[in-house]
C-alpha positions in Angstrom: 0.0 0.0 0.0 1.6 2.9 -1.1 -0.4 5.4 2.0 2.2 3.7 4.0 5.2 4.5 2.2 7.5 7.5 2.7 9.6 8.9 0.2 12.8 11.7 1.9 14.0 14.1 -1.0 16.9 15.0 0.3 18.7 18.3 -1.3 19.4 21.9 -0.8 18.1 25.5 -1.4 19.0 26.8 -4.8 19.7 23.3 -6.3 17.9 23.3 -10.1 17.9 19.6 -9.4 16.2 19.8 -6.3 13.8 21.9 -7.8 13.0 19.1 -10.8 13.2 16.5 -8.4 10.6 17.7 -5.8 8.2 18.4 -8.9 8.4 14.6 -9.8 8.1 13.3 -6.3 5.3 15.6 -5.4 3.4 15.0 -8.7 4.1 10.8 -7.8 3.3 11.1 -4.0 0.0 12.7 -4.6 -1.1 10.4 -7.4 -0.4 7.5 -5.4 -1.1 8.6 -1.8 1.9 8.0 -0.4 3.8 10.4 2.0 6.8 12.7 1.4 8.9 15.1 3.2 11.9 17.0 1.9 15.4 17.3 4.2 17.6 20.3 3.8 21.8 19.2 4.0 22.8 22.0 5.3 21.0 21.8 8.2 21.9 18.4 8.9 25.4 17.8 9.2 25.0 14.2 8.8 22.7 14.4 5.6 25.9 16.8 3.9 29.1 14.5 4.5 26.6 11.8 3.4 24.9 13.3 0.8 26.5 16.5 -0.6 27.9 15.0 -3.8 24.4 12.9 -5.0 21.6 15.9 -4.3 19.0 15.6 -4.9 18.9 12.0 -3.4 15.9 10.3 -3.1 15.0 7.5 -0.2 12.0 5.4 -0.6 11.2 3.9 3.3 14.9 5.1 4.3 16.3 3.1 1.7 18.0 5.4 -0.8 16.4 4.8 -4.4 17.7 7.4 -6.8 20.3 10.5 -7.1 20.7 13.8 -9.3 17.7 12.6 -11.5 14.5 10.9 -10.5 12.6 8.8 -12.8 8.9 9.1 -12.4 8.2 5.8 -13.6 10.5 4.0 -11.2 9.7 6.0 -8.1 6.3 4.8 -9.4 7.1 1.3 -9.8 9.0 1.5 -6.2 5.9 2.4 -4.6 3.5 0.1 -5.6 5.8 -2.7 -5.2 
């Protein structure tokens, strides 16, 4: 059931990417009900030494499923699985 799945865009301000990315997850999150929140690196100081080279990164239930580009199809295919 994809209302019990999360999806964690993880990026920064001013990041084109991050802009492109959180249009796709929004737009797949709302057509299939699940959940999403959106984590800023530089506030977290583990996110950036983990992150900082991949934003936007994209984590499906924690699990990290995509980087720099997010396919809408296989976020979509993630969440139904």
């Amino acid at each position: 059931m994809t209302d019990m799945r999360t999806v964690t865009l993880i990026g920064k301000p001013g990041c084109h990417l991050c802009d492109d990315a959180r249009a796709v997850v929004s737009e797949v999150c709302a057509r299939l009900g699940a959940r999403w929140e959106e984590k800023d690196i530089t506030q977290d100081e583990e996110l950036y030494r983990r992150y900082w080279e991949q934003i936007p990164v994209v984590l499906v239930d924690g699990a990290q499923h995509d980087f720099w580009r997010v396919d809408p199809r296989r976020l979509s295919a993630a969440l139904e699985a």
